[in-house]
FIMI-578397 format. One line per field, with one value per residue (C-alpha): residue in three letters; y, x, z; residue number from 1. Coordinates in nm, 3 decimals, always signed. Example, Ala and Ser with C-alpha at 12.3 -4.5 7.8 and 13.67 -1.06 7.14 Angstrom:
code = [ALA:SER]
v = [-0.450:-0.106]
u = [+1.230:+1.367]
w = [+0.780:+0.714]
pos = [1:2]
//
This chain:
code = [UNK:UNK:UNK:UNK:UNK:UNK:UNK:UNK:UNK:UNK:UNK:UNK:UNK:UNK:UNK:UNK:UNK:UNK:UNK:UNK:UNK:UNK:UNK:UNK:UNK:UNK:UNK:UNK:UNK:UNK:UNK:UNK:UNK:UNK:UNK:UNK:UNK:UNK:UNK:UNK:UNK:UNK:UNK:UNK:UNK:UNK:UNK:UNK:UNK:UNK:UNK:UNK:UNK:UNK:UNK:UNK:UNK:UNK:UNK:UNK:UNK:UNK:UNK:UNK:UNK:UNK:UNK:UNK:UNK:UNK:UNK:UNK:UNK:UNK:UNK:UNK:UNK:UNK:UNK:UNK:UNK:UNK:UNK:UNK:UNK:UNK:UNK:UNK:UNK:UNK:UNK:UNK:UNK:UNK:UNK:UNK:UNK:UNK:UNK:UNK:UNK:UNK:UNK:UNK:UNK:UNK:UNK:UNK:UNK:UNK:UNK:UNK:UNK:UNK:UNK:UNK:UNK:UNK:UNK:UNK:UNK:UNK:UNK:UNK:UNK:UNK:UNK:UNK:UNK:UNK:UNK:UNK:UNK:UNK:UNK:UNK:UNK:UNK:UNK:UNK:UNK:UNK:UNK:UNK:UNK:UNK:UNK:UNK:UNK:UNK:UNK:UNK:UNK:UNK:UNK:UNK:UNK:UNK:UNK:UNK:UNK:UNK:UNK:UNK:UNK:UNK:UNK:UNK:UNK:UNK:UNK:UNK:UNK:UNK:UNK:UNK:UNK:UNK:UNK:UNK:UNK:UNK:UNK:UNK:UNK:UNK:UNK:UNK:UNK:UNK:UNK:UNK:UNK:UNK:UNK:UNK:UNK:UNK:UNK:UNK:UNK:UNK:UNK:UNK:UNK:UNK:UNK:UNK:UNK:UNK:UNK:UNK:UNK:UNK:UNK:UNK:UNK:UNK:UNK:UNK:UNK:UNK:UNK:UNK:UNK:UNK:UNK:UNK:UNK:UNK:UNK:UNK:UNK:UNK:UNK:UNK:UNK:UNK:UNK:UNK:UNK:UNK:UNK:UNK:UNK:UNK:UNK:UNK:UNK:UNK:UNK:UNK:UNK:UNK:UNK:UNK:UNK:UNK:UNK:UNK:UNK:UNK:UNK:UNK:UNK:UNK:UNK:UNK:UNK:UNK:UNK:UNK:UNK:UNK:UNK:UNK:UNK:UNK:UNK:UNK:UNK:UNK:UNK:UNK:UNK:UNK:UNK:UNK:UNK:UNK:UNK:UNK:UNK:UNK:UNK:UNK:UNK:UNK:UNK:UNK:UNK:UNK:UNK:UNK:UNK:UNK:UNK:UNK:UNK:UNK:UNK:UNK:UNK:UNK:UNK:UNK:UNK:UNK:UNK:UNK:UNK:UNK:UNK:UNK:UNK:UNK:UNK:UNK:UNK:UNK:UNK:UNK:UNK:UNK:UNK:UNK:UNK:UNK:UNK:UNK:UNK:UNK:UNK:UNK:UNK:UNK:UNK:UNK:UNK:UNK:UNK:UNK:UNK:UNK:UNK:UNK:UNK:UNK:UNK:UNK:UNK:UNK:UNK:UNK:UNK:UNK:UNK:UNK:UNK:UNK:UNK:UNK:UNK:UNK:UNK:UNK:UNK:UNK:UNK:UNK:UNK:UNK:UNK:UNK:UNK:UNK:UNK:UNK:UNK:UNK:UNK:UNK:UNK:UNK:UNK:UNK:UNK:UNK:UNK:UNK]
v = [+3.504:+3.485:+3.793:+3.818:+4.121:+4.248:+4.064:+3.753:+3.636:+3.306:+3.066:+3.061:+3.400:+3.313:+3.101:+3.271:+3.355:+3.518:+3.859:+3.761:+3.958:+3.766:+3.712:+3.940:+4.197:+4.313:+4.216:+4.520:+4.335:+4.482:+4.871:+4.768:+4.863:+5.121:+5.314:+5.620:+5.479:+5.541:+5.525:+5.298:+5.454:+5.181:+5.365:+5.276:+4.955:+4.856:+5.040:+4.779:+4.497:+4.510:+4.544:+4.193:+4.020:+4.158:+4.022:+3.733:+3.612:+3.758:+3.479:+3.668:+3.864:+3.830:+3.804:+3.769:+4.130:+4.277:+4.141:+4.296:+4.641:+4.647:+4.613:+4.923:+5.130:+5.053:+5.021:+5.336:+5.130:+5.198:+4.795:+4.505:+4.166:+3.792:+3.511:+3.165:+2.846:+2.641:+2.310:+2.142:+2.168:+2.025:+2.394:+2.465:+2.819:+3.103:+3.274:+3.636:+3.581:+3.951:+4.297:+4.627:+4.978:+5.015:+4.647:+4.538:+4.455:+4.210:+3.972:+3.628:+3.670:+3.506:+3.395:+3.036:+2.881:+2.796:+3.136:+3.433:+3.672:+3.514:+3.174:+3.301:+3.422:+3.100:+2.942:+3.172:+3.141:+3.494:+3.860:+3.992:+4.334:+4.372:+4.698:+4.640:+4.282:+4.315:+4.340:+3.953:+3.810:+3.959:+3.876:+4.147:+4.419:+4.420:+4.447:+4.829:+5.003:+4.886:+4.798:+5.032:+4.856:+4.548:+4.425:+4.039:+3.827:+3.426:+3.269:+2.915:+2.700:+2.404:+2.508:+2.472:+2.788:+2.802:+3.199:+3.547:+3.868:+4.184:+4.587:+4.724:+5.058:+5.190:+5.503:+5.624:+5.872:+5.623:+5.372:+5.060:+5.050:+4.815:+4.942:+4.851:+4.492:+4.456:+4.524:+4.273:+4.033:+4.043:+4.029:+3.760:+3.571:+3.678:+3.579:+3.221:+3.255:+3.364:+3.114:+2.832:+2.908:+2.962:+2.587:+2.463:+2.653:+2.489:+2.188:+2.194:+2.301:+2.005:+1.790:+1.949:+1.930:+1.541:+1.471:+1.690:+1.471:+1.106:+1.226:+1.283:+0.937:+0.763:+0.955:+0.828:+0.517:+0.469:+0.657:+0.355:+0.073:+0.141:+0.171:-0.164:-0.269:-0.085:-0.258:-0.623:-0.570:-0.498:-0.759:-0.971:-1.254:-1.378:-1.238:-0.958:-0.784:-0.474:-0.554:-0.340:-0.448:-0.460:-0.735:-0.509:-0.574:-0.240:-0.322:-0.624:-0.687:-0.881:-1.211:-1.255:-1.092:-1.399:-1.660:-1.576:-1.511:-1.153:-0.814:-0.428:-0.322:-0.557:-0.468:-0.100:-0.121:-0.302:-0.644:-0.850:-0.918:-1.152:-1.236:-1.372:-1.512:-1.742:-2.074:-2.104:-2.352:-2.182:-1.856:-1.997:-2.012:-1.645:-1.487:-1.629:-1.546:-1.182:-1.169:-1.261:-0.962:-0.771:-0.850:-0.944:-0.763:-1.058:-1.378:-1.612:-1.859:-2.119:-2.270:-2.210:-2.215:-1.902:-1.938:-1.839:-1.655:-1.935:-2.160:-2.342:-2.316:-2.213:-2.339:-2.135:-1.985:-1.689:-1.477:-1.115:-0.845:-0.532:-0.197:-0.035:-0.166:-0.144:-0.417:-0.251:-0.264:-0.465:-0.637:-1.010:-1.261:-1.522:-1.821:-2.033:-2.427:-2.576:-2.713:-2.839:-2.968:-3.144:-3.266:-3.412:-3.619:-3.777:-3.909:-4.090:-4.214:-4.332:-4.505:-4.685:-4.846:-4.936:-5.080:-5.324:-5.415:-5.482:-5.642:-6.015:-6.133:-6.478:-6.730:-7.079:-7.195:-7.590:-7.604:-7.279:-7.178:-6.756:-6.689:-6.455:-6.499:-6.241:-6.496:-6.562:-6.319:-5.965:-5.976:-5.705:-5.532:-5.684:-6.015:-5.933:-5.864:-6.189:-6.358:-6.527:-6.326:-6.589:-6.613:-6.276:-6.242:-6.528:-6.407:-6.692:-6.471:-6.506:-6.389:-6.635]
u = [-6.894:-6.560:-6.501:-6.329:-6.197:-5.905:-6.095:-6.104:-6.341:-6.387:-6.667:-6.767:-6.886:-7.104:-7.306:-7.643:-7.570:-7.677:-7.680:-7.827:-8.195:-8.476:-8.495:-8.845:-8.645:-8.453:-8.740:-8.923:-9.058:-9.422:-9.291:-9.194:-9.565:-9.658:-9.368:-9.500:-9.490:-9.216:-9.360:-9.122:-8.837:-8.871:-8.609:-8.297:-8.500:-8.456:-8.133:-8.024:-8.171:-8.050:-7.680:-7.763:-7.844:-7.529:-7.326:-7.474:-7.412:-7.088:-6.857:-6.578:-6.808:-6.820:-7.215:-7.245:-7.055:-7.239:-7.576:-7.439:-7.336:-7.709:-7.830:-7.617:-7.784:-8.149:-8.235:-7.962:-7.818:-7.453:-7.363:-7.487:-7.417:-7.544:-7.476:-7.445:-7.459:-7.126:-7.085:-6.754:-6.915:-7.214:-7.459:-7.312:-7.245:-7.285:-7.037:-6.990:-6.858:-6.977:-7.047:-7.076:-7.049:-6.902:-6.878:-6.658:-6.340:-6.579:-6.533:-6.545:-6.660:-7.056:-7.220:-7.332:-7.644:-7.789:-7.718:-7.737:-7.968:-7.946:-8.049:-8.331:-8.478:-8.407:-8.602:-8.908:-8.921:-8.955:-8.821:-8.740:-8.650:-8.368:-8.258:-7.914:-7.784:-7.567:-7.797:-7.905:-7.565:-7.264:-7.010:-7.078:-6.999:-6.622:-6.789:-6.795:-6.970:-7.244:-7.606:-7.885:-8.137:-8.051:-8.308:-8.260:-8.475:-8.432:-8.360:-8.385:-8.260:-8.563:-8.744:-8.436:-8.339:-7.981:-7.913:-7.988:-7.917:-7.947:-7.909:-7.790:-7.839:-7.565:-7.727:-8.096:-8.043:-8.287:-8.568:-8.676:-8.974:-9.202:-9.076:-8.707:-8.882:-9.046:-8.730:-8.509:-8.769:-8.738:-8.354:-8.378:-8.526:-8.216:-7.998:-8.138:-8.093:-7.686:-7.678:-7.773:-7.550:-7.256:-7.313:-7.326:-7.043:-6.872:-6.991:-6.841:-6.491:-6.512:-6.603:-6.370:-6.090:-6.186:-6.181:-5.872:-5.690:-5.847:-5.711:-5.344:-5.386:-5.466:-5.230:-4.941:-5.063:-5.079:-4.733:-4.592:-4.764:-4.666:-4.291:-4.368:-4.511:-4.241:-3.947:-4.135:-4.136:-3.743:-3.659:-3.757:-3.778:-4.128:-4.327:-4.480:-4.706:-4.961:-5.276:-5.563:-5.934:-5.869:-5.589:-5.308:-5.019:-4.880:-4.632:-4.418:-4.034:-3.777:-3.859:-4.233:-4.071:-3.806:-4.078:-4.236:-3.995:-4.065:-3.817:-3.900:-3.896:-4.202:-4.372:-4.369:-4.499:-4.781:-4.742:-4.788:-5.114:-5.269:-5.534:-5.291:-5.057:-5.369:-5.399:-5.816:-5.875:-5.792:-5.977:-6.324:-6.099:-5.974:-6.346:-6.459:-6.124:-6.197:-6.570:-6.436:-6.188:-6.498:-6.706:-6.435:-6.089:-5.908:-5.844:-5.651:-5.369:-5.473:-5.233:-5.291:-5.073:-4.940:-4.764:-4.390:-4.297:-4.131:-4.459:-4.437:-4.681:-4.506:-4.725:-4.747:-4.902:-5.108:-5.280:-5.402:-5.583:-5.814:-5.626:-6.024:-6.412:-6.483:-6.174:-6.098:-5.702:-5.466:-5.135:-5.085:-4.799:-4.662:-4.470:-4.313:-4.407:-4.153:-3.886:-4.142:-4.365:-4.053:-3.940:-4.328:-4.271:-3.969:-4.088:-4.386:-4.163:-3.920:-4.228:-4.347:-3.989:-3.984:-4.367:-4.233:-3.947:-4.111:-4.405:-4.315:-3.941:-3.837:-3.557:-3.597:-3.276:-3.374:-3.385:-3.186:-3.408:-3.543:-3.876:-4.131:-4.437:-4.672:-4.875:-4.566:-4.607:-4.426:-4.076:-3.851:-3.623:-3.330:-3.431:-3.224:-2.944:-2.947:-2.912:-2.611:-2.343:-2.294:-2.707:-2.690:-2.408:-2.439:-2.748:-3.002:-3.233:-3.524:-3.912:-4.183]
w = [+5.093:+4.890:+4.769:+4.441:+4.542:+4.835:+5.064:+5.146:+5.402:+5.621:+5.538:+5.934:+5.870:+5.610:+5.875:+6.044:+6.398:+6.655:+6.534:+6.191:+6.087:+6.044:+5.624:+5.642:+5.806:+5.518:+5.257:+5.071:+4.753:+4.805:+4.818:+4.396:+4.297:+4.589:+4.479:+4.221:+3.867:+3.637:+3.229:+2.999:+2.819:+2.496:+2.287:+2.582:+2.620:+2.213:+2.212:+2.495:+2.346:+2.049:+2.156:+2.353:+2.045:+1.855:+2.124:+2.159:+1.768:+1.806:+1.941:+2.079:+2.303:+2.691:+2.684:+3.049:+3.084:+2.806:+2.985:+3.323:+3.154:+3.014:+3.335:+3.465:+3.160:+3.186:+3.520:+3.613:+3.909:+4.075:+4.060:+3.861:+3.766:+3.735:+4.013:+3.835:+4.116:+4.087:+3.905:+4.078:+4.409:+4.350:+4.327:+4.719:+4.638:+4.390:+4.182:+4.008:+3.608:+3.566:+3.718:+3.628:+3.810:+4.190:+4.251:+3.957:+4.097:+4.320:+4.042:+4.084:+4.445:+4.557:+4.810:+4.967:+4.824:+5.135:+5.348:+5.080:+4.879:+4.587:+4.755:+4.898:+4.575:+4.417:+4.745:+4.722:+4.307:+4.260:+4.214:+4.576:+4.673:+4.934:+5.132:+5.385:+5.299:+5.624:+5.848:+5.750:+5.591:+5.808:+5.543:+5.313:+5.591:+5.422:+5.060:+4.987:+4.895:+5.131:+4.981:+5.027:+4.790:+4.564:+4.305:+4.214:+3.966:+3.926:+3.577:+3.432:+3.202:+3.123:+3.452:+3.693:+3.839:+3.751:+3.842:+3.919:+3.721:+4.015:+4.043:+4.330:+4.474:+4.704:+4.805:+4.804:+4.489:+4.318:+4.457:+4.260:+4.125:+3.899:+3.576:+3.704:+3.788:+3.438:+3.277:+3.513:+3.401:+3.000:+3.077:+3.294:+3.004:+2.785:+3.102:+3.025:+2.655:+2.726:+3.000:+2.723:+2.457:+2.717:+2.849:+2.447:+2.350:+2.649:+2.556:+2.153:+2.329:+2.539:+2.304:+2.070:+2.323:+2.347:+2.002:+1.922:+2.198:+2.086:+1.700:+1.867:+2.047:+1.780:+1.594:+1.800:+1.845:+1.427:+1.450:+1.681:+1.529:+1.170:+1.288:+1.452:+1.150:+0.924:+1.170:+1.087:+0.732:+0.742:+0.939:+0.686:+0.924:+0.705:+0.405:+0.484:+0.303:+0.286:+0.059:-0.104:-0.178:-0.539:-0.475:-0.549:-0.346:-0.245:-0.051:+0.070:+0.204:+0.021:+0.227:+0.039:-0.309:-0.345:-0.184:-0.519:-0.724:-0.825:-0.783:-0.584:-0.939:-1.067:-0.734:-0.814:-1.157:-1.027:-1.138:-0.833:-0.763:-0.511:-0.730:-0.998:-0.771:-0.640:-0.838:-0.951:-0.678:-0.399:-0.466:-0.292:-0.001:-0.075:-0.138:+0.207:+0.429:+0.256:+0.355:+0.740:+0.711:+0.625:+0.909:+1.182:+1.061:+1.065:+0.892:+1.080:+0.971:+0.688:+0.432:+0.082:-0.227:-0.500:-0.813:-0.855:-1.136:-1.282:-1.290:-1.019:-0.663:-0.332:-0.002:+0.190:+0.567:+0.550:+0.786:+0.802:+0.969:+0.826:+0.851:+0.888:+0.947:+0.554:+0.529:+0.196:+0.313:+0.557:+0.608:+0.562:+0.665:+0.441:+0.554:+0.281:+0.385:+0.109:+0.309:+0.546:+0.326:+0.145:+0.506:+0.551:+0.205:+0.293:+0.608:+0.412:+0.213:+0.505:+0.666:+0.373:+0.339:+0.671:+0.733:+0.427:+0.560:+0.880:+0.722:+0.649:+0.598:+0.793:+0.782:+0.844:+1.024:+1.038:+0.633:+0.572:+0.307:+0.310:+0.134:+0.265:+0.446:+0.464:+0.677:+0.965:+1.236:+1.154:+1.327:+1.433:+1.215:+1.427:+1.320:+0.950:+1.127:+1.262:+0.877:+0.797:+0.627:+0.347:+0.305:+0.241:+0.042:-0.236:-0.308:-0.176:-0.032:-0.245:-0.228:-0.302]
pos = [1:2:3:4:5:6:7:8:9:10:11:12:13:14:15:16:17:18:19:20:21:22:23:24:25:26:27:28:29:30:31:32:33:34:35:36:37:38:39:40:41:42:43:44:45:46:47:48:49:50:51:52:53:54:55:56:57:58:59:60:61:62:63:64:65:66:67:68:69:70:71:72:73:74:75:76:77:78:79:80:81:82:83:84:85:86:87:88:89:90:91:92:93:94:95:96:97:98:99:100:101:102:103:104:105:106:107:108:109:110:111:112:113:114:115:116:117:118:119:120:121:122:123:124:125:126:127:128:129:130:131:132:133:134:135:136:137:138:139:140:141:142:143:144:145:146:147:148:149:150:151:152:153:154:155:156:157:158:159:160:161:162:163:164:165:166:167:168:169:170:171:172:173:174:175:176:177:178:179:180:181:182:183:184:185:186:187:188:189:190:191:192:193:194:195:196:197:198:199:200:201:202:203:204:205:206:207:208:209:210:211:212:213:214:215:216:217:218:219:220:221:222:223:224:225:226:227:228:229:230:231:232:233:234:235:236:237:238:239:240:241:242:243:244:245:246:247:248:249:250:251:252:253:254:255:256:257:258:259:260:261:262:263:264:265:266:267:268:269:270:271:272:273:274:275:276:277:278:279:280:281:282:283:284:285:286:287:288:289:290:291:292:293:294:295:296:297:298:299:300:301:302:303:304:305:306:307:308:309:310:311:312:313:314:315:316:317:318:319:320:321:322:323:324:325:326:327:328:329:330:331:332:333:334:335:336:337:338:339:340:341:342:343:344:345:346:347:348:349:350:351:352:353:354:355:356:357:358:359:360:361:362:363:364:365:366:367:368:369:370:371:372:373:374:375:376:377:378:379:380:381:382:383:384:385:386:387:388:389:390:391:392:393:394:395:396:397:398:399:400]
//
């Protein structure tokens, strides 16, 4: 046993050896009901009940020592208290969360599950009546004061034995007897009733606890991202800007704001809207990218166009992402496509010159005349460089 007390004894000692009593040895269960009959004293009994059930409904109450104190009162032991089996070690040993009377400052000492009273009554299933715990379990010879009788009764929680709740006699002023065993039993049913709503109130504080510290992570993590976000906006490297479901745009930086043409000033008053930035066409293509926010929280990249505020359409890259599930809010990026999209005109033009200047011109040196053929084979462009200057120059090139 560990004792919760001044001493502190080694677990080799809570092994049976050779000078352990047999178990039936310190067993006097039977002498409960040969013992002269003691009648029922109802009005402690209520009185002792009913302080249970106060303390149980009132949450800043130690239940477990108001259940052990009870004990002490009704049964008019010298020590009582409640052994609970251990969770972190997988139920190897018992533990004492409460006493009462000579064995209080014994707190948070027990026993081992498999060598120890309180085992053995969870082993046999029953109420069991011990007299010298010594004689059996060495390790309490340091515990003082010794045991002369100690009364333990089992309790469960959904038909697993979980605990006991026992009395303990230190001299033989008093003898247990059934009524002291009828009485164990009714509050080894409230034992199970405490035990119950200790382990749920233990498990809202955990889950409590869990909650409280997912809220502070995602706290943080919204507290990083939107300075992320906040530091993107600023940087005004592209458009940025923060939408809402009713196609208000609530926020954007100065990049997206001159992309289309409006000022901070028309933005707070509410007058840029993505809905009437959107040219008629391209809202199809707005309803479904919004219905794939919705059901995937994002939309990726896809050119579309908006108006300026002078009249005339930007092109533009946009993509964007869902702030929640619901997709009611979220942040797009805008990417103005004008001086590419000017860049991708000039080169069609560029080619068109070039495919007709590649397409046909010849010169006939034998009869010096130039006409074109767009049935001669296509020759390079190097070929017109090869024309004489004075062809060229008085104008005798001709097309046909």
């Amino acid at each position: 046993m560990i004792d919760g007390g001044a001493s502190r004894l080694r677990l080799e000692e809570s092994i049976p050896g050779s000078r352990s009593a047999p178990l039936e040895s310190i067993l006097c269960t039977e002498e409960l009901r040969l013992r002269p009959f003691r009648p029922p004293d109802y009005e402690t009994e209520n009185r002792a009940l009913a302080a249970l059930a106060s303390a149980l409904a009132e949450s800043r109450s130690n239940i477990l020592q108001t259940l052990a104190d009870t004990i002490l009162d009704v049964t008019q032991c010298d020590s009582s208290g409640l052994s609970l089996l251990t969770k972190d070690d997988g139920e190897k040993r018992f533990y004492w969360p409460a006493i009462a009377g000579m064995w209080k400052p014994h707190i948070g000492g027990g026993t081992p599950r498999d060598f120890g009273p309180c085992g053995d009554v969870l082993d046999q299933n029953r109420t069991l009546l011990f007299q010298h715990f010594e004689r059996r379990y060495p390790y309490f010879e340091p515990v003082t004061p010794l045991v002369e009788e100690c009364l333990l009764v089992p309790f469960y929680v959904d038909g697993r034995a979980v605990g006991t709740i026992w009395a303990i006699m230190h001299s033989d002023r008093h003898k247990f007897d059934a009524e002291d065993e009828r009485l164990m039993s009714g509050l080894g049913q409230f034992a199970s009733l405490a035990y119950q709503t200790l382990v749920h109130i233990d498990n809202l504080k955990l889950q409590i606890a869990a909650r409280e510290k997912a809220e502070a992570e995602v706290r943080e993590l919204a507290s990083g991202l939107e300075a992320k976000v906040r530091c993107l906006i600023d940087s005004n490297i592209i458009g940025i800007i923060i939408w809402s479901h009713d196609g208000r745009i609530t926020d954007a930086n100065e990049t997206f704001l001159r992309m289309v043409g409006y000022s901070r000033a028309d933005l707070v008053a509410g007058q840029v809207s993505w809905m009437e930035l959107t040219p008629a066409e391209w809202r199809s293509v707005d309803a479904q990218r919004l219905a794939m926010l919705k059901s995937m929280g994002i939309s990726p990249p896809h050119e579309k166009e908006f108006f300026h505020k002078a009249g005339h359409r930007v092109p533009v890259l946009v993509g964007g992402a869902a702030f929640d599930e619901a997709g009611d809010d979220g942040a797009a990026f805008v990417v103005d496509l004008s001086d590419r999209k000017k860049a991708e005109q000039a080169a069609r033009h560029g080619k068109a010159r070039s495919d007709m200047l590649r397409s046909g011109w010849s010169w006939h040196m034998r009869t010096g005349s130039r006409r074109w053929e767009s049935s001669r084979p296509r020759l390079p462009m190097k070929s017109c460089s090869q024309l004489p200057a004075r062809a060229i120059t008085r104008g005798r090139l001709r097309i046909s």
